[in-house]
C-alpha positions in Angstrom: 91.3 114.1 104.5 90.6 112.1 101.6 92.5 112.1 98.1 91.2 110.7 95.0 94.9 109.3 92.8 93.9 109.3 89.5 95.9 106.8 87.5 96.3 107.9 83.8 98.1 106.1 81.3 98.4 105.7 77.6 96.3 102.3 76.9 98.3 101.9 73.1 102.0 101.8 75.3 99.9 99.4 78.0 98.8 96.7 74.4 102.2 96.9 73.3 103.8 95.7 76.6 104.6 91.7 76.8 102.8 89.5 78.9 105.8 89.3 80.9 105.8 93.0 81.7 102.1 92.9 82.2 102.9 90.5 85.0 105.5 92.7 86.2 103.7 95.7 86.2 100.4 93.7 88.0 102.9 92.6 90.7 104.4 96.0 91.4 101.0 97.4 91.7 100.1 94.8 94.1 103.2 95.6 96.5 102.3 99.4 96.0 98.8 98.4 96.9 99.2 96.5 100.2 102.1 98.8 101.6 99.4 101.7 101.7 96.5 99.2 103.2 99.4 98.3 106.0 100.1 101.7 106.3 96.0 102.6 106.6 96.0 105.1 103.8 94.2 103.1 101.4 90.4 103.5 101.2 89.5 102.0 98.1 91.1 101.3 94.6 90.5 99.6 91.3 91.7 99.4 87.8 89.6 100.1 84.9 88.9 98.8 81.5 91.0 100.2 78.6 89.1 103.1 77.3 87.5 101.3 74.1 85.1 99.8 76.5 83.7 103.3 77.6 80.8 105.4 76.9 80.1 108.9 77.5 76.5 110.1 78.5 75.3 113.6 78.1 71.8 115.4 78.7 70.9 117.8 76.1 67.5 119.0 75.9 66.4 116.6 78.4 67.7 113.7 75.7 69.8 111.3 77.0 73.1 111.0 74.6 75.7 108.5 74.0 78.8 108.3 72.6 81.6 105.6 72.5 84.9 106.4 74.3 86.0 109.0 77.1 85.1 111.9 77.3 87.8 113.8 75.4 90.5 112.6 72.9 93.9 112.6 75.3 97.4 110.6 74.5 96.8 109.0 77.9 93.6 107.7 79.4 92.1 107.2 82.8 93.5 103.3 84.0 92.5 103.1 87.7 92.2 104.8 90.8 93.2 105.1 94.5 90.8 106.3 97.0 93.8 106.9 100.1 93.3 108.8 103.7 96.2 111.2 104.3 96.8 113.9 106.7 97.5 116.4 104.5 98.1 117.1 100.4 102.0 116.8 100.7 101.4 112.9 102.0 98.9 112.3 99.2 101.5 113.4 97.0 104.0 111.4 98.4 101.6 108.5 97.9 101.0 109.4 94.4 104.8 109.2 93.5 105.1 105.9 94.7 102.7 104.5 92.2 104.0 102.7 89.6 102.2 104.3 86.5 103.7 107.5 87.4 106.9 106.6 86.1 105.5 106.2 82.5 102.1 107.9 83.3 100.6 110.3 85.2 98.5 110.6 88.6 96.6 113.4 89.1 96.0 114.0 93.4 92.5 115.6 94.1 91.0 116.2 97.5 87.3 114.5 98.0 84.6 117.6 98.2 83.6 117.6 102.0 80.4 118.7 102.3 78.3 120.0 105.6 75.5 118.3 106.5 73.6 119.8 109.1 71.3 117.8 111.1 
């Protein structure tokens, strides 16, 4: 089954960090990353922009609305993502954990909708 890791973070504690730490944190991330691709978990993954670069987009009335910034007001913000394979919710968990922005973070574990598709 597949697991969406959702990496949230507070983006104000991230611009406050040292370049130093930035390169420590990048490099942790990177070990995190390739220990799930060797272990055939990892499906896909990215980081995002900080949230001052998004834009929401609703449909009212058939209009097409936009609005600068995530979708709600929240101390931490979505940073990044891990698409992994596991066999079951405890190992996607167990995944999770290992992640480094869940020591300052959090990383919310949510299965990928299956759907059936007759043919």
């Amino acid at each position: 089954m597949q697991y969406l890791l959702l990496i949230y973070r507070s983006d104000a504690q991230y611009a406050h960090m040292t370049s130093d730490d930035r390169k420590a944190l990048s490099a942790e991330y990177g070990v995190y990353t390739q220990s799930i691709i060797q272990s055939g978990h990892f499906k896909a993954g990215d980081g995002l922009q900080p949230v001052s670069t998004a834009t929401t987009v609703r449909v009212r009335d058939g209009k097409t609305l936009t609005t600068d910034g995530p979708f709600a007001e929240t101390r931490e913000q979505l940073g990044g993502y891990y698409l992994v394979e596991a066999k079951d919710l405890d190992t996607a968990l167990g995944l999770a954990a290992r992640i480094p922005g869940a020591r300052d973070g959090s990383i919310e574990v949510r299965p990928v909708m299956i759907y059936d598709n007759p043919r």
